[in-house]
C-alpha positions in Angstrom: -19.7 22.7 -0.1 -19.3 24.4 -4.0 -18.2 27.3 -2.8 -15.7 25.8 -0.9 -14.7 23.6 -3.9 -14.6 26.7 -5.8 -12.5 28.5 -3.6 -10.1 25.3 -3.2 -9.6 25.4 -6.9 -8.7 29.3 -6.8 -6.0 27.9 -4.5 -4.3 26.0 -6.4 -4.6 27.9 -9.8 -3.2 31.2 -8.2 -0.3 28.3 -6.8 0.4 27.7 -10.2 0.6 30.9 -11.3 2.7 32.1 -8.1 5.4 29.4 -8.7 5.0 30.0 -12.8 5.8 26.0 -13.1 4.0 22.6 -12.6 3.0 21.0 -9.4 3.5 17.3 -8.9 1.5 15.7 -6.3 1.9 12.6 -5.2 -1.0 10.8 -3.5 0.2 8.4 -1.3 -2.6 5.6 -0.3 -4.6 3.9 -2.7 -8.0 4.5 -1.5 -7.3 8.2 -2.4 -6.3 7.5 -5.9 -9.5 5.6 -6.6 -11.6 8.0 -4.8 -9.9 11.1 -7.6 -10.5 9.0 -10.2 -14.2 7.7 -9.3 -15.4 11.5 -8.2 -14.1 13.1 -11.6 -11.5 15.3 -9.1 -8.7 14.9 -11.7 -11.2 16.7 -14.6 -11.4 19.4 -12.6 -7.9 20.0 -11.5 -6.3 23.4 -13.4 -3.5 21.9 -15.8 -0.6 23.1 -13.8 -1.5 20.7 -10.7 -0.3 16.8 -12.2 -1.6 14.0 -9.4 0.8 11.3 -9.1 -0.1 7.6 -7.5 2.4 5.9 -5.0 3.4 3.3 -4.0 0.2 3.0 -1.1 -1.4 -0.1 -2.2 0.0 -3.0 -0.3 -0.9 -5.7 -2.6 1.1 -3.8 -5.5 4.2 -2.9 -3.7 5.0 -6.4 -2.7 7.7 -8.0 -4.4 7.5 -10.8 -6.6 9.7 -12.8 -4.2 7.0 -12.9 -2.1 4.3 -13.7 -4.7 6.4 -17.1 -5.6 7.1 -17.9 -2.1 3.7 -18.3 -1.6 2.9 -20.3 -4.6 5.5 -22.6 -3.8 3.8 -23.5 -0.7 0.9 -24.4 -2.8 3.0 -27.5 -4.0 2.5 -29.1 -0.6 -0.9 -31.3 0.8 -0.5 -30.2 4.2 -0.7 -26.9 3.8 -4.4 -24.2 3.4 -3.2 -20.9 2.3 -5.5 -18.4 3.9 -5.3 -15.3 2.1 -7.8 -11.7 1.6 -9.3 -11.3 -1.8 -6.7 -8.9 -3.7 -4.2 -11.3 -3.5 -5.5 -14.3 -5.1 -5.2 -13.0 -8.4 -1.3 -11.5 -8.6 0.6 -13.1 -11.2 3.4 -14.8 -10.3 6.1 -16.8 -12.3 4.2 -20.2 -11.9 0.5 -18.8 -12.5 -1.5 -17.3 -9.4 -3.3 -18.4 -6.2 -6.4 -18.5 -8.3 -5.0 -20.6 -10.6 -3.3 -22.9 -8.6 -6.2 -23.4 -6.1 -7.4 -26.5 -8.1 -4.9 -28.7 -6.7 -4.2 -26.7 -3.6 -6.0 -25.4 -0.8 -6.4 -21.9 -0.8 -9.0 -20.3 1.2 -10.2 -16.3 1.3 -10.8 -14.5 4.1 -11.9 -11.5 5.4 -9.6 -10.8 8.5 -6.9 -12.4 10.4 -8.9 -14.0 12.8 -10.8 -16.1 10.4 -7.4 -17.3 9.3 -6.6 -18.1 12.8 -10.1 -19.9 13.2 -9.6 -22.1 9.8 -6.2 -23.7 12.3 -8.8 -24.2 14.4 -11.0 -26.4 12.8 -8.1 -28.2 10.4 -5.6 -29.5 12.9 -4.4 -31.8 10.1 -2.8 -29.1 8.1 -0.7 -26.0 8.4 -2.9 -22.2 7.7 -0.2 -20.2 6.3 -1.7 -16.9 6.7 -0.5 -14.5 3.8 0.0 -11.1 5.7 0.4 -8.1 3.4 -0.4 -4.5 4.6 0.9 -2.0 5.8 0.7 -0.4 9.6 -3.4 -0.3 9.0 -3.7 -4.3 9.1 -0.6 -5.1 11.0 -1.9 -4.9 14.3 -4.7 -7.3 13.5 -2.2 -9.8 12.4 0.0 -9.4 15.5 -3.2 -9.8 17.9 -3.9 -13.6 16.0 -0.2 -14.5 16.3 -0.4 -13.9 20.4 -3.3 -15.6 20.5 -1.9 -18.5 18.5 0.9 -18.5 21.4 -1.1 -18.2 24.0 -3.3 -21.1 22.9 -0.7 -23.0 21.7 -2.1 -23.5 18.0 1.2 -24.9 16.8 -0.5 -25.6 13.2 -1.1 -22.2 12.1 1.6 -19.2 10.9 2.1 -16.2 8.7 4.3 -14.9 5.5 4.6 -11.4 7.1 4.4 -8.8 3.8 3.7 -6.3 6.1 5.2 -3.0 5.2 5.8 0.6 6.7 5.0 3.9 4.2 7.5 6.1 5.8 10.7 4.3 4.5 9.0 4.4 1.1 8.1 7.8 1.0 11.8 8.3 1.8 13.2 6.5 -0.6 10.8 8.5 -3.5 13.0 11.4 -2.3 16.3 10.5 -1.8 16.0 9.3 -5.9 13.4 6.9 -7.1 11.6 9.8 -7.7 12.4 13.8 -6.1 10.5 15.7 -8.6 7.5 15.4 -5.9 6.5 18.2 -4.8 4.4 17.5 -1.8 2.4 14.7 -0.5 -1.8 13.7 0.1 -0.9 11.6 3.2 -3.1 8.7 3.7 -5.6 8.8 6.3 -5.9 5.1 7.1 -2.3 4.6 7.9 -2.2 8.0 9.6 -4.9 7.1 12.2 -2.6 4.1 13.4 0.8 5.7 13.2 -0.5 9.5 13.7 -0.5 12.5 12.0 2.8 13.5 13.5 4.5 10.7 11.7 4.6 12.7 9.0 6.8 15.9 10.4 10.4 13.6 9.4 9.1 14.3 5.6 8.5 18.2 5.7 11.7 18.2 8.1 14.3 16.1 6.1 13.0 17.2 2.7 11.2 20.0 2.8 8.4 18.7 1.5 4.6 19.9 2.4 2.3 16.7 3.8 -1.4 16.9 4.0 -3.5 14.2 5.6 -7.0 14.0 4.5 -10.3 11.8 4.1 -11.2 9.8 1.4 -14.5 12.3 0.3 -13.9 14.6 -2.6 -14.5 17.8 -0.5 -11.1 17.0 1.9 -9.2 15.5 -1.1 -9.6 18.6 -2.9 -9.1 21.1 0.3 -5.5 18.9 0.9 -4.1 19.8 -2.3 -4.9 22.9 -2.1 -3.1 23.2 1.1 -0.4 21.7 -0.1 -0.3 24.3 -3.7 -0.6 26.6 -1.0 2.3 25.9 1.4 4.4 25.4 -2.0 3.8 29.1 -3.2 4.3 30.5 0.4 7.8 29.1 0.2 6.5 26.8 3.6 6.6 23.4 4.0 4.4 21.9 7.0 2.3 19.2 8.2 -1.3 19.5 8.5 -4.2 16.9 9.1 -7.1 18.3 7.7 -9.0 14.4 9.2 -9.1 15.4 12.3 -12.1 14.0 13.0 -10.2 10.6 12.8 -6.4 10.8 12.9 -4.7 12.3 15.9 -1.7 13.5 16.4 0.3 10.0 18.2 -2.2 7.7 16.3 -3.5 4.4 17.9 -1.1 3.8 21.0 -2.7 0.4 21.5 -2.6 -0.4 18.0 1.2 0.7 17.9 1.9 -1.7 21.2 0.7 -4.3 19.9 2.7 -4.0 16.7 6.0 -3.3 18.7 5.5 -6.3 21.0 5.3 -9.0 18.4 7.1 -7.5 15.1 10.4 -5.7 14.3 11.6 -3.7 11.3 13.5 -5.4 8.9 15.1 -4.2 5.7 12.9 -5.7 2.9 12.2 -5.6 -0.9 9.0 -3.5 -2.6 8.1 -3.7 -6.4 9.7 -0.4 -8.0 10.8 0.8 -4.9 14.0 -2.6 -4.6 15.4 -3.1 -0.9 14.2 -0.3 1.6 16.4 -0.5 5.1 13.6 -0.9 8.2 10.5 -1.1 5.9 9.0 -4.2 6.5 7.9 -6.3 9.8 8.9 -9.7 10.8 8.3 -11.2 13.8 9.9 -11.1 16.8 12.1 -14.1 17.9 10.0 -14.2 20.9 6.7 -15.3 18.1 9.7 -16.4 15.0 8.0 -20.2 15.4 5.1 -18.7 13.6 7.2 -17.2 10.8 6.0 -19.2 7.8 9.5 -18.1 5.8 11.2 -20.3 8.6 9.1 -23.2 9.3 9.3 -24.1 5.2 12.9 -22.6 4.7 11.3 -20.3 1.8 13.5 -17.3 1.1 12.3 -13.7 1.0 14.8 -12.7 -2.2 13.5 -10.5 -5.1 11.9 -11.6 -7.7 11.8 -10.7 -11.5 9.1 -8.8 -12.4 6.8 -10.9 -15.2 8.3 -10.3 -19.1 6.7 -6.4 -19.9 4.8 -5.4 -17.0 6.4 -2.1 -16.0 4.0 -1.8 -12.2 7.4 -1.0 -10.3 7.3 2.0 -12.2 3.7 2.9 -11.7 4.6 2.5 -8.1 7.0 5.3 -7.8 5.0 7.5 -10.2 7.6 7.6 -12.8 5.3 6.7 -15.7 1.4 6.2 -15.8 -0.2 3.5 -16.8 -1.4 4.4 -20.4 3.1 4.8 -20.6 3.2 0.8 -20.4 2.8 -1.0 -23.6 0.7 -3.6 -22.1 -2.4 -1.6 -20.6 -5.5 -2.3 -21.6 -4.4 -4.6 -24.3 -2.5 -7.8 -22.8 -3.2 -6.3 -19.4 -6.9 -6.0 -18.3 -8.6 -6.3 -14.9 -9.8 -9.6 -16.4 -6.4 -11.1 -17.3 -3.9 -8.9 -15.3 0.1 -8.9 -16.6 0.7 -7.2 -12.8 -0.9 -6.5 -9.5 -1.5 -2.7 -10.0 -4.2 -4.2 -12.6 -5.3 -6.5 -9.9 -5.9 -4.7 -6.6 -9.0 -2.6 -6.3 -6.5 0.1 -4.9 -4.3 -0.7 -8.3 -3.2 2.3 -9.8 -3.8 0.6 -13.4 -7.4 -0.7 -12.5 -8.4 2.7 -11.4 -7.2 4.0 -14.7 -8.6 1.2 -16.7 -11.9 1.8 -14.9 -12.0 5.8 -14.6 -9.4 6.6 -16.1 -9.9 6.2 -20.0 -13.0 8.6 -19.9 -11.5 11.1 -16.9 
């Protein structure tokens, strides 16, 4: 394995050197950028190669809009707001699901289906389930809202955040930010949507992509391929995780997606309105769209006074750049969500970052 290391490090030095400039990398999925940071990759890395976080983690990249729809649901009695972990704690203008859960009934689960079983067993109130992710948890989400249908569970619905990477990866390139070079794909998206997914980026923009696992052996071996393709003058796609992303992805998991959602233009934090980036339900299932059954509205929101996480997102600045890291923004009383995801770009830096 270190002489394989070794040799994937020669790569992307002699890249360097080749192009005689800088390479900007942009990892895509936040699982890989805390996986650089915890396994020291980054100290290693020859100075020409700078490693770039985007926007991959779902929690960070949804817009504030959303964030304060949701707490203003948390005004009513006869609602439970089912929710996963990460997003209890994002920040929104009137305080956070955390906050807020001392008059309000919020509940944390682990999947979609125990928010489907909390409608279950409360028939007295509404489960508004919040669904952020991208194409990795979206087919989950789509199975509970069938089998909401088909039992007819008329007390239970969802505030679809659900997002697609490719639209965002497209709009980094065509100006929130072209001075990437090439792309560390991420592997759990890819093994829904498939490696091939991919081929619209190296095709359109001439940009290398590289999908790869989550250990430090594969994350290292992708950027080298991707230094690599960049001083041969070639852009391609490669999957280098094979051993769980195929080339069509999950077909089931993409049915099921395609039967009950629809892309929709939609709002990300840094990244403003995308066109066919987010999924809402079809009007076939639209009587368990939570934006509809409590007339919220899915505008934009202001990003909280200071905290520059839009910008993070798009890798136009890092997070020692913002005035408010690690001083009125800690993991422990977070300005923005990239401080509060465990895939946050700012908690990975906070955490690894400071000593990397």
């Amino acid at each position: 394995m270190f002489d394989r290391i070794a040799k994937a490090q020669q790569q992307i030095d002699e890249a360097c050197q080749t192009l005689g400039r800088p390479i900007t990398v942009m990892e895509v999925c936040g699982t890989h950028t805390v996986a650089i940071f915890r396994s020291g990759i980054r100290s290693t890395l020859p100075r020409g190669l700078k490693l770039l976080s985007g926007p991959g983690c779902p929690v960070c990249v949804t817009d504030q809009g959303y964030i304060d729809a949701v707490l203003e649901l948390t005004n009513r009695d006869d609602c439970i707001i089912a929710t996963y972990g990460d997003m209890i704690r994002v920040p929104g203008k009137t305080g956070s699901l955390e906050t807020r859960a001392a008059r309000a009934d919020v509940r944390i689960v682990l999947s979609s289906e125990d928010a489907l079983q909390l409608a279950r067993d409360n028939t007295h109130k509404t489960v508004v389930f919040v669904a952020v992710g991208f194409e990795t948890t979206a087919p989950a989400t789509a199975v509970v809202v069938k089998e909401a249908a088909e039992e007819g569970i008329e007390n239970f619905c969802i505030l679809s955040g659900h997002k697609l990477i490719l639209p965002a990866m497209r709009a980094l390139l065509g100006g929130m930010n072209d001075r990437v070079d090439g792309f560390l794909c991420p592997g759990h998206v890819s093994v829904i949507i498939g490696a091939g997914a991919f081929a619209e980026i190296v095709n359109d923009f001439g940009r290398p992509c590289v999908v790869a696992g989550f250990e430090p052996l594969q994350i290292i071996e992708g950027l080298a391929e991707i230094c690599r393709q960049l001083s041969n003058g070639k852009p391609q796609l490669k999957s280098i995780y094979g051993a769980v992303v195929t080339e069509q992805g999950n077909t089931a998991a993409q049915r099921i997606i395609a039967e009950c959602f629809e892309a929709a233009d939609g709002y990300w934090r840094g990244l403003g309105k995308i066109e066919k980036s987010t999924l809402v339900l079809k009007p076939k299932y639209r009587e368990f769209d939570g934006f509809e059954r409590f007339g919220l509205t899915d505008e934009p929101g202001e990003d909280l006074s200071g905290c520059r996480c839009g910008e993070v997102l798009c890798g136009r600045i890092e997070p020692m750049q913002c005035a408010l890291f690690g001083s009125q923004c800690t993991p422990h009383k977070p300005v923005g969500p990239c401080m509060v995801s465990s895939e946050g770009t700012c908690a990975a830096w906070y955490k690894y970052g400071r000593r990397d």
